[in-house]
C-alpha positions as CSV (number, residue, x, y, z in Angstrom):
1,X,-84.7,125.2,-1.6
2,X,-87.1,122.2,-1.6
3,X,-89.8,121.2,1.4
4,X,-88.7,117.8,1.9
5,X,-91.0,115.1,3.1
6,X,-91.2,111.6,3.1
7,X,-94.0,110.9,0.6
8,X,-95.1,113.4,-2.3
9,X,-98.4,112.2,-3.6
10,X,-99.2,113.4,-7.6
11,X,-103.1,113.5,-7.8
12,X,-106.1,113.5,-4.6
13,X,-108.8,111.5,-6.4
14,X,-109.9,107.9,-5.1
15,X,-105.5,106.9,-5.0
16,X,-104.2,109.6,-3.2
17,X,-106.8,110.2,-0.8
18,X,-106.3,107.3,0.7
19,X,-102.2,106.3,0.6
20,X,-102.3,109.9,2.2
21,X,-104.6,109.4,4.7
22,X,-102.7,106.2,5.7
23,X,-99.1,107.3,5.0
24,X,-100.7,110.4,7.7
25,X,-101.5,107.9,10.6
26,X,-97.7,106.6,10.0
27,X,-96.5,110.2,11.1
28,X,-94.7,110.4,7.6
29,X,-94.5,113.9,6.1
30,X,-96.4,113.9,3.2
31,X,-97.4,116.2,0.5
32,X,-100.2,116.1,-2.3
33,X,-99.9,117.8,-5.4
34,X,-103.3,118.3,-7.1
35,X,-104.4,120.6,-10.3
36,X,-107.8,120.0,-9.9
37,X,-110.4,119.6,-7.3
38,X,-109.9,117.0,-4.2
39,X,-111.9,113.9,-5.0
40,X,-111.0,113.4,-8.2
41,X,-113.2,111.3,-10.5
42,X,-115.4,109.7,-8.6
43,X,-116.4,112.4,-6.5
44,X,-117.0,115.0,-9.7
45,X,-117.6,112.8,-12.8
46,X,-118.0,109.2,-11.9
47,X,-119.4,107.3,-9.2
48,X,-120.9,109.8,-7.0
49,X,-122.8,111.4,-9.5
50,X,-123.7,108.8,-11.8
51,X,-125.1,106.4,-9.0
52,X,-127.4,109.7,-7.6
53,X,-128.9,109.9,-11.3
54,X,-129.6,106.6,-10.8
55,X,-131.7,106.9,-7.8
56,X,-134.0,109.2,-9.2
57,X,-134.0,107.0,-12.2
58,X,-135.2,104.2,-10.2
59,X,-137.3,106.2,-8.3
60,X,-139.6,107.4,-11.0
61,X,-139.3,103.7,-12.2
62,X,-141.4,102.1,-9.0
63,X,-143.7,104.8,-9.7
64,X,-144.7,103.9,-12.9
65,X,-144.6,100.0,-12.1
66,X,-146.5,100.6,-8.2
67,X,-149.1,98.8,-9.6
68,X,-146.8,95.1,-9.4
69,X,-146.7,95.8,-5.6
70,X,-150.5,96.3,-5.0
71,X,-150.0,100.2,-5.7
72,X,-151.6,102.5,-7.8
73,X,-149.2,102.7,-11.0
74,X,-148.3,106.9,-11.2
75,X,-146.8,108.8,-14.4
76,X,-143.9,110.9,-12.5
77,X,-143.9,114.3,-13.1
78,X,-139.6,114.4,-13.7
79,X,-138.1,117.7,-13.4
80,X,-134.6,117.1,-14.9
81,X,-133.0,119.9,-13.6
82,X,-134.1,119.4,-10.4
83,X,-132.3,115.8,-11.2
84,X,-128.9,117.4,-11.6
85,X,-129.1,119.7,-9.2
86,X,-130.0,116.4,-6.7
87,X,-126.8,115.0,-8.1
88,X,-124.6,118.5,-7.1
89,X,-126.4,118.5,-3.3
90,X,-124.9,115.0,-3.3
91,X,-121.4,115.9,-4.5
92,X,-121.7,119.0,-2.0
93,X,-122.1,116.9,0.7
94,X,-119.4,114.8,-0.1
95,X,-116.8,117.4,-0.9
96,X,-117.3,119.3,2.6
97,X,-117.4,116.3,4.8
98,X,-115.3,113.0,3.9
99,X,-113.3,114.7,0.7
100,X,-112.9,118.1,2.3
101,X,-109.4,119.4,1.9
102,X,-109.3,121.1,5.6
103,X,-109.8,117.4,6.8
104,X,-106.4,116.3,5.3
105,X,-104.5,119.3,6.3
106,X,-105.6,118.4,10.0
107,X,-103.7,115.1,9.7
108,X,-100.9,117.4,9.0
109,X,-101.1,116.6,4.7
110,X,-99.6,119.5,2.8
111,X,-102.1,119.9,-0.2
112,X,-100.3,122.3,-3.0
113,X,-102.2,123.2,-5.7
114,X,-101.1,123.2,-9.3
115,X,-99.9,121.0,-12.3
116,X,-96.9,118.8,-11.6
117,X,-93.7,117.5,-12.6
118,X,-91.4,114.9,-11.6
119,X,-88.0,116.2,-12.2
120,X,-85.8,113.6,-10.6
121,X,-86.2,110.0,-8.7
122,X,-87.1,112.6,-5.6
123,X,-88.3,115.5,-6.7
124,X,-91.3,117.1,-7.8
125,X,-92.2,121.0,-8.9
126,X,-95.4,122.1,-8.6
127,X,-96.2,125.1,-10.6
128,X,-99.2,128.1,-10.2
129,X,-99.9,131.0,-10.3
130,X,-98.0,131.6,-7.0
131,X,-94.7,130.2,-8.5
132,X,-93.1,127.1,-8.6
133,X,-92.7,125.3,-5.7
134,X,-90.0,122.0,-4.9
135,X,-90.9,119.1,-3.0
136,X,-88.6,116.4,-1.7
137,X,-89.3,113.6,-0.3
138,X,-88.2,109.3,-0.3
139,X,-90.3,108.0,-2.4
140,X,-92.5,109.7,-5.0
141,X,-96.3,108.2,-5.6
142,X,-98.3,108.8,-9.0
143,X,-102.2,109.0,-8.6
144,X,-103.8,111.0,-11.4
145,X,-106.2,109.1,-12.8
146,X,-107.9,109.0,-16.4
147,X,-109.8,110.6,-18.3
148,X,-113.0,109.9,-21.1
149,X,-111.3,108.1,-24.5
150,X,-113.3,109.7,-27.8
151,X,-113.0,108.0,-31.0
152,X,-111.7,108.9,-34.0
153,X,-114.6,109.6,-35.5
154,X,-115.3,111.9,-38.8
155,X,-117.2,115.2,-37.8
156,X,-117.4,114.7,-33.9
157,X,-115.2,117.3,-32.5
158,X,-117.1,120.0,-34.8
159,X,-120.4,118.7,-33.8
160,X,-119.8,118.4,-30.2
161,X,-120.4,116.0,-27.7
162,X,-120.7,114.9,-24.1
163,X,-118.6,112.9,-21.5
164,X,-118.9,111.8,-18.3
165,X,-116.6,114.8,-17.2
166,X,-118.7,117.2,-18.4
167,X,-121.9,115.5,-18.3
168,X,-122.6,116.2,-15.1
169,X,-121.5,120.3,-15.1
170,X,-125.3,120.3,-17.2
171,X,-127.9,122.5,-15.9
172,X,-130.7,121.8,-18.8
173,X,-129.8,118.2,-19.8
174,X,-130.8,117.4,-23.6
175,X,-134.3,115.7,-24.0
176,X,-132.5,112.6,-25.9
177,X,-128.6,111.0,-26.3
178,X,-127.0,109.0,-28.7
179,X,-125.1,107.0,-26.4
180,X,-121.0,105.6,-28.3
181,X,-120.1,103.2,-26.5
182,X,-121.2,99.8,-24.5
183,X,-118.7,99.5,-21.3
184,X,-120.5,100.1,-17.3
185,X,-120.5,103.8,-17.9
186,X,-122.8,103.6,-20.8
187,X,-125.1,101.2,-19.6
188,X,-125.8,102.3,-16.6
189,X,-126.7,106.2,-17.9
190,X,-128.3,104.1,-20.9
191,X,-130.9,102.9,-18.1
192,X,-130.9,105.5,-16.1
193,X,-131.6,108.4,-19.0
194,X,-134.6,105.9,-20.0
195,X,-136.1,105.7,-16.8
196,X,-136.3,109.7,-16.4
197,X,-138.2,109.7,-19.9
198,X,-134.4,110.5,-21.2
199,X,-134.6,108.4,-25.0
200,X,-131.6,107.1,-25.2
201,X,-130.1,105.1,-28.2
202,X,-127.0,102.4,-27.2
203,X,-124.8,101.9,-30.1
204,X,-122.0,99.4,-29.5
205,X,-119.2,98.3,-31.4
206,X,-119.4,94.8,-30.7
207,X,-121.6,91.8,-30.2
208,X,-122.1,92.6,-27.0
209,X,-122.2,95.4,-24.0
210,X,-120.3,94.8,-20.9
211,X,-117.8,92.3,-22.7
212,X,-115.6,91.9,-19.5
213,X,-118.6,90.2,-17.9
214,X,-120.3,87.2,-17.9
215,X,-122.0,86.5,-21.1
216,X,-124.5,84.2,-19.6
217,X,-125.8,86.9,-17.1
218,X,-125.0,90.2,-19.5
219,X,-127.7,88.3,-22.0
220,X,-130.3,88.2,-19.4
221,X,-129.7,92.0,-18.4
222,X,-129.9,92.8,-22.3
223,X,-133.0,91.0,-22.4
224,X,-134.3,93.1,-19.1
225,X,-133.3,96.1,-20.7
226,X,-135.3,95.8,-23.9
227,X,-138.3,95.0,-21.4
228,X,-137.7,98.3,-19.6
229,X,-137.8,100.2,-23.3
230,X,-133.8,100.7,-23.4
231,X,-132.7,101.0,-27.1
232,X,-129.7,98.6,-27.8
233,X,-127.9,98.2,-30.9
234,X,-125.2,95.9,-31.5
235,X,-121.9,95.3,-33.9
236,X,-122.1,99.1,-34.9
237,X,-119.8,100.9,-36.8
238,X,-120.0,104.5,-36.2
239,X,-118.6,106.4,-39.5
240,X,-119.4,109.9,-39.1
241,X,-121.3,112.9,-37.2
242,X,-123.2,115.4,-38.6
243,X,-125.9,118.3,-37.5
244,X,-129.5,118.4,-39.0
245,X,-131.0,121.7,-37.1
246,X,-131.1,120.9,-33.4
247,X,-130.6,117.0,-33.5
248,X,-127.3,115.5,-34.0
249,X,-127.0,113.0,-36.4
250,X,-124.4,109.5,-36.0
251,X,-124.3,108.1,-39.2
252,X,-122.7,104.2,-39.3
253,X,-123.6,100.5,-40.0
254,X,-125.4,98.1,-37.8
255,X,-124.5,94.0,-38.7
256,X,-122.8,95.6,-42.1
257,X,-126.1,97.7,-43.5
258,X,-126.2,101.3,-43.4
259,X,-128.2,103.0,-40.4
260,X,-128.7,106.2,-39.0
261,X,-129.4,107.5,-34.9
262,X,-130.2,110.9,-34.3
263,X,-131.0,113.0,-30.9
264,X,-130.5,115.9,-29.2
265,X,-126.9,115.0,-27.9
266,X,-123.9,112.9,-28.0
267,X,-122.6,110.8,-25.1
268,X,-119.3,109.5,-26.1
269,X,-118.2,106.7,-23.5
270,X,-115.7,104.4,-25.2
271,X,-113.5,103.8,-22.1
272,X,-110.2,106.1,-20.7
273,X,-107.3,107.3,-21.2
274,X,-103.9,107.8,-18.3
275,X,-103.5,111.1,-17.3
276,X,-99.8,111.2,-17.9
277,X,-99.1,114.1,-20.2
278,X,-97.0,116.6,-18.8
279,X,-95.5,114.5,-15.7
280,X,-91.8,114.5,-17.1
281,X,-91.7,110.5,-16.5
282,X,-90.5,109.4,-19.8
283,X,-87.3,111.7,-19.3
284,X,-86.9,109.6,-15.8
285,X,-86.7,106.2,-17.4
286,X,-90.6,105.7,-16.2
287,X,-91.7,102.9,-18.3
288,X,-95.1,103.9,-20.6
289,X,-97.0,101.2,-21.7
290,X,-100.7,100.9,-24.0
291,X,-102.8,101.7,-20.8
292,X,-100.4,103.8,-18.7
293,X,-97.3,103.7,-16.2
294,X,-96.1,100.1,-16.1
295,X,-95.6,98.7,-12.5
296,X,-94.6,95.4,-10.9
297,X,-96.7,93.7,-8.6
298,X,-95.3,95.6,-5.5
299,X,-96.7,99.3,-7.5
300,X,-93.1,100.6,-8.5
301,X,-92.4,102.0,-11.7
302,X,-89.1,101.0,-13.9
303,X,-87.4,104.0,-11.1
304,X,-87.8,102.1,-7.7
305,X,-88.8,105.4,-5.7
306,X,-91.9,106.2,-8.0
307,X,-95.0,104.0,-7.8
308,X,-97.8,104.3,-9.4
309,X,-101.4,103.8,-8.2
310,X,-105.3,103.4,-9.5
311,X,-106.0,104.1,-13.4
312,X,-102.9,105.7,-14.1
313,X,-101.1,102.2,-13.9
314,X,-103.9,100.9,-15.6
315,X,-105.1,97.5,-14.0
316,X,-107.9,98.0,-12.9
317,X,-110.1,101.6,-13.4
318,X,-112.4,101.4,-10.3
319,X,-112.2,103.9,-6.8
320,X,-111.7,100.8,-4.5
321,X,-108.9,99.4,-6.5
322,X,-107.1,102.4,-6.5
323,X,-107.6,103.1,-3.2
324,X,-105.9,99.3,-2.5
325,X,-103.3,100.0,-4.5
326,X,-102.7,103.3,-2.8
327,X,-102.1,102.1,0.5
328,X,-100.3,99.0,-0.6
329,X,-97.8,101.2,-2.5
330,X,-97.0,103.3,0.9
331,X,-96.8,99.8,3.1
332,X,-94.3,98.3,0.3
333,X,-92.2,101.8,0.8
334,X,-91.9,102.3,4.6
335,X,-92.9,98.7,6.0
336,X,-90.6,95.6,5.9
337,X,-91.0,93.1,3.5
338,X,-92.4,93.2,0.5
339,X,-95.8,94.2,-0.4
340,X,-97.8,93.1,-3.0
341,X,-100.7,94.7,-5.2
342,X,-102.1,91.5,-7.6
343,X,-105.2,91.0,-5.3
344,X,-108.2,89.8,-7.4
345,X,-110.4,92.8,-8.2
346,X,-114.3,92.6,-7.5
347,X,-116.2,94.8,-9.7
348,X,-120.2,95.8,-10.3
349,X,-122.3,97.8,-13.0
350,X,-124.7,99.5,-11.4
351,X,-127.7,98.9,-13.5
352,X,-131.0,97.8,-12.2
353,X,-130.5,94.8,-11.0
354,X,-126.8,94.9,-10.9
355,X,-124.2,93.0,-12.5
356,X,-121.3,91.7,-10.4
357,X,-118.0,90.0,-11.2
358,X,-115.2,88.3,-8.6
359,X,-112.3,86.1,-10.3
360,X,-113.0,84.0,-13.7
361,X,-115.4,83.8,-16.2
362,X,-116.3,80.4,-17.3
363,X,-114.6,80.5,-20.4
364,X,-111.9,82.6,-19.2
365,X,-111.0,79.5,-16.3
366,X,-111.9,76.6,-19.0
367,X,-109.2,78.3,-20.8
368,X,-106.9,79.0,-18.3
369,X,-107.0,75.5,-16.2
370,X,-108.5,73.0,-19.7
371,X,-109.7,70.8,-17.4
372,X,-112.0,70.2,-13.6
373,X,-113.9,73.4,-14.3
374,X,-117.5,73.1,-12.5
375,X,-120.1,75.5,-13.1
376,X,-122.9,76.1,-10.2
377,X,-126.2,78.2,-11.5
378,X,-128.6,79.5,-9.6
379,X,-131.9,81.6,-10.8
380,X,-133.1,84.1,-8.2
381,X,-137.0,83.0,-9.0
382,X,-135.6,80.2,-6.3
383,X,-135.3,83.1,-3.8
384,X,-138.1,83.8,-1.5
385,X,-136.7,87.5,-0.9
386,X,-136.2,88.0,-4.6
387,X,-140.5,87.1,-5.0
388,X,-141.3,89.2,-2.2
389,X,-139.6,92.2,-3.9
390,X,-140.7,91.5,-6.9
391,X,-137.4,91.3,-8.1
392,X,-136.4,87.7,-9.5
393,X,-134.4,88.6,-12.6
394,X,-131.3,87.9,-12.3
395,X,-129.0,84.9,-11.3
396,X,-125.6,83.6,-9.8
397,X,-123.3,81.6,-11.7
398,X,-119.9,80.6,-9.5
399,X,-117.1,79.2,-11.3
400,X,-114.8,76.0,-9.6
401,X,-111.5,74.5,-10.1
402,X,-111.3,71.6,-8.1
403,X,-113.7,72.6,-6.2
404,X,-111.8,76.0,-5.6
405,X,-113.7,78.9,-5.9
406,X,-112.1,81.2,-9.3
407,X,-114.8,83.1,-10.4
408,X,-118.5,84.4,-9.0
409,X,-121.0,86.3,-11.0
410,X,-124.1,87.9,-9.6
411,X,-127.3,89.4,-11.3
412,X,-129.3,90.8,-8.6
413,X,-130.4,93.7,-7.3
414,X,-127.4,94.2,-4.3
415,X,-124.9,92.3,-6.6
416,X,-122.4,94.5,-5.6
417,X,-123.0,93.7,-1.9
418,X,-123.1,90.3,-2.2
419,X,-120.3,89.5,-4.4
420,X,-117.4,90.3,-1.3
421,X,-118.0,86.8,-0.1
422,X,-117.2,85.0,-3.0
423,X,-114.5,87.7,-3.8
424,X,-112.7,86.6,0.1
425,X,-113.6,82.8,-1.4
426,X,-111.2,82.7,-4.1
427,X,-108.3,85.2,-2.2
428,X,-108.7,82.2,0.3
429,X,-108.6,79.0,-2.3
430,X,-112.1,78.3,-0.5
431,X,-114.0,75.5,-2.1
432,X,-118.4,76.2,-2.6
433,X,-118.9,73.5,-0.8
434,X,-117.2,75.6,2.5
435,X,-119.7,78.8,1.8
436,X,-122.3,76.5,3.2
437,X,-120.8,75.9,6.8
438,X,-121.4,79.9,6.7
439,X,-124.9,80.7,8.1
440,X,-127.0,83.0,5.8
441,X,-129.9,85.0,6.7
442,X,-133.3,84.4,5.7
443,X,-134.8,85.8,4.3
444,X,-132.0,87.7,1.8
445,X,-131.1,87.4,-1.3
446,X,-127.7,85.9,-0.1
447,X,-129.7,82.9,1.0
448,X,-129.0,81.8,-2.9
449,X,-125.4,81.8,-2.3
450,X,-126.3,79.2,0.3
451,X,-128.1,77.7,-1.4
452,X,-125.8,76.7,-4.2
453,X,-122.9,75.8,-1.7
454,X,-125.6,73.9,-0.4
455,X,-126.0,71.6,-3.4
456,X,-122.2,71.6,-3.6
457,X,-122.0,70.1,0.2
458,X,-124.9,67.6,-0.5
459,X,-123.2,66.3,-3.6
460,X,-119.8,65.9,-1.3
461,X,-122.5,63.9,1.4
462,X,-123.4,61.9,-1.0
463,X,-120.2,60.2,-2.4
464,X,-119.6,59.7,1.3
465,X,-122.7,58.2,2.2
466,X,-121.1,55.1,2.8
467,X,-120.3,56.5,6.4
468,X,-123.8,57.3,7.8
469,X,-124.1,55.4,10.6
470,X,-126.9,53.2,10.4
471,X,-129.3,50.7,13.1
C-alpha cells in the first residue's frame, strides 16, 4: 500500500530543500526522495566548496601583494591539503547545521533514501536496499539537478580526468591542471588554482570565456587575469588526450595551428548535464527537451501534477534560482491563482573582483528593442572606496530602454552584492534616473550606482531647466 502525502519531492539539493521547507510551514505532508547526500550540488561540489578554495586563494594573494597596502609583501607558505581539508570543515559545518537531514524531519518531512521513479501522474517508488517503497501524493515535484558535461574527446576517458564532483573528494590535489573549458566554474578555479601556486592552463573553445556576460567587462577581467599570471588561451580545439609519464598531455589547435598543454591533471568543465536518467518520465508523457524537463512558466511539466524545478528544467543552473523555482512550483500547486516562475535571474562569477549580470546585455537589448537603447558606464577608479581598497578594476555598465532599466553589469569586488538593486530595478520597470532618489552610503562601492543614476537625473534636470525658478 502507498504513504500518501500531498507533495513528493524527487531530489534535496538547492530545489527541494527549499519547496520542502516551505510546502512544511503550509502543514502539507510531504516527502523527499533522495539517492545521494542532502545538499546536493552546491553543498558537496559547487558553491560551497569552490567559493572556500577561493578564500584561501585570495588569502595567500594579499600576502604576496601586502606591499600595495603599506605591508610587507610575504611568499605564503600554502599547504594544499590543509586547503581541502579547509574546504571539508566548511561543508561539515554546513551539512550538520542548515542542510542537516534531522532538521527537515523536525518540520515533519519524510526523507527516504534511494533512487526514484515516477510510475504514474501520483506516484513515486523509491527503491534500496530496504525494499521498495510507494509514495502518493497530489502533485509530484522533480528536483535532481545536473551533473559535469565531458566532451567527446579522443583518449580522455582512458587517461582520466577531474570534475567538479570529484574535485573536491581530493586529499593530495595535483601540482598543475589543464583546465577544458571557459564557463564560471572554470574561471573561477582557473584563478583560484593560480593564486595557491596551482599552474593552471585555460583552454577555451571560443573567442571568449564567460560568453553569457558582458563582453565589455569580461575583456577587462581577461586583461586582470593575465596581470595576476592566469594562463588563458582562446578559440581552442581540443583533439585528443594522451599520457607522457606523470603529466597528462591535451593535444589540439589554438586560432587553427597545432599546440600542445600538458600538466599533472585534467579539469574538464564544459557545462552540465539533467539528471533525468532513470525517472520513468518519458513513459508518463513528461516532455524532454536539449537541456532537460520542459516546463511552462508556472513550473509544470507536459503532466499537470509533475513540476519540475532548478537545473533539471534547465533555465537557469544557479542554487538561488532553483530554490525560486522551488517554492513557486508549491505556491502554483496549493495557492489560488496562478503562479508564475519567468522572474529575471541575477547571476555572479566569483572571480576576484567579481563579475555580475541582472537582465540584458547591450547587444542582447539593441537586438531585442532596435531602437532607445542607452548605455550608462561607470569606471570604479571614480570610487573613493574602490582607491582606498586598492581595488579600482572593474566597472558598471547598466543597460536602458526608455529610460527602463533591462540590463546591469558589475565588475567589482562585491558585484554579487550589489547587483540585487538593479536586479529589483528592472522586475519593477524602474528607470536609472529613479536609483538616484535612493540614498547610498559613502563611502561603498555602491556609491557608483549613484553615481550613474546621478548623471541620469541631472541629464532629466537639464531638459527641464526651463522651470527653475529664478529672481
Amino acid at each position: 500500500m502507498a504513504d500518501e502525502f500531498d507533495l513528493v519531492i524527487v531530489g534535496m539539493g538547492s530545489g527541494g530543500m527549499v519547496a520542502a521547507e516551505f510546502a512544511a510551514t503550509l502543514d502539507l505532508r510531504v516527502a523527499v526522495a533522495e539517492r545521494g547526500r542532502v545538499g546536493g550540488d552546491c553543498l558537496w561540489t559547487g558553491c560551497v566548496p569552490s567559493k572556500a578554495l577561493l578564500a584561501s586563494g585570495k588569502v595567500a594573494h594579499h600576502l604576496r601583494h601586502a606591499d600595495e597596502w603599506g605591508i610587507g609583501a610575504v611568499t605564503p607558505q600554502i599547504d594544499r591539503s590543509k586547503v581541502w581539508d579547509r574546504i571539508r570543515s566548511v561543508q561539515h559545518g554546513v551539512a550538520t547545521t542548515d542542510d542537516n537531514p534531522d532538521r527537515f524531519r523536525e518540520m515533519g518531512i519524510d526523507i527516504v533514501a534511494g533512487f526514484a521513479r515516477v510510475t504514474g501522474r501520483h506516484t513515486v517508488v523509491v527503491k534500496s536496499n530496504q525494499g521498495d517503497r510507494e509514495l502518493h501524493a497530489r502533485f509530484v515535484l522533480l528536483s535532481t539537478g545536473s551533473r559535469p558535461a565531458v566532451p567527446a574527446v579522443e583518449g580522455l576517458d582512458e587517461v582520466g580526468y577531474l570534475t567538479s564532483e570529484t574535485l573536491f573528494e581530493l586529499t593530495d590535489p595535483p601540482a598543475s591542471f589543464v583546465n577544458i573549458g571557459g564557463g564560471p566554474i572554470a574561471v573561477e578555479m582557473v584563478q583560484g588554482f593560480t593564486r595557491l601556486g596551482i599552474p593552471t592552463t585555460l583552454l577555451q573553445k571560443g573567442p571568449r570565456i564567460l560568453p553569457r556576460d558582458e563582453p565589455t567587462l569580461v575583456d577587462l577581467l581577461v586583461e586582470h587575469l593575465g596581470d595576476e599570471g592566469v594562463d588563458l588561451h582562446f578559440n581552442v580545439e581540443t583533439q585528443r588526450v594522451i599520457r607522457d609519464g606523470d603529466r597528462k598531455v591535451v593535444h589540439g589547435t589554438e586560432n587553427g595551428e597545432p599546440g600542445t598543454w600538458a600538466a599533472d591533471e585534467i579539469l574538464v568543465a564544459v557545462g552540465r548535464s539533467p539528471n533525468i536518467e532513470g525517472l520513468g518520465l518519458e513513459e508518463l508523457g513528461v516532455e524532454i527537451g536539449p537541456k532537460g524537463v520542459v516546463v511552462d512558466n508556472r513550473g509544470r511539466t507536459t503532466v499537470d501534477t509533475i513540476y519540475a524545478c532548478g537545473d533539471i528544467a534547465g533555465r537557469f543552473l544557479f542554487t538561488h534560482s532553483a530554490a525560486y523555482e522551488g517554492v513557486r512550483a508549491v505556491r502554483d500547486m496549493f495557492f489560488p491563482g496562478k503562479g508564475k516562475v519567468v522572474a529575471s535571474v541575477p547571476w555572479c562569477t566569483f572571480t576576484d573582483p567579481e563579475l555580475a549580470h541582472a537582465g540584458l546585455t547591450e547587444a542582447e537589448a539593441r537586438g531585442q528593442f532596435k531602437g532607445d537603447v542607452e548605455v550608462w558606464h561607470q569606471d570604479l577608479v571614480h570610487n573613493d572606496r574602490a582607491r582606498a581598497d586598492g581595488a579600482a578594476t572593474g566597472a558598471i555598465l547598466v543597460v536602458t530602454h526608455k529610460k527602463r532599466v533591462v540590463g546591469a553589469h558589475i565588475l567589482a569586488p562585491a558585484a554579487g552584492e550589489m547587483i540585487h538593486e538593479f536586479a529589483l530595478a528592472i522586475e519593477q520597470d524602474v528607470s536609472l534616473s529613479d536609483l538616484s532618489d535612493f540614498m547610498h552610503v559613502y563611502p561603498t562601492l555602491s556609491t557608483s550606482i549613484g553615481q550613474l543614476a546621478g548623471e541620469a537625473a541631472f541629464e532629466k534636470a537639464e531638459k527641464l531647466r526651463w522651470l527653475v525658478k529664478r529672481r
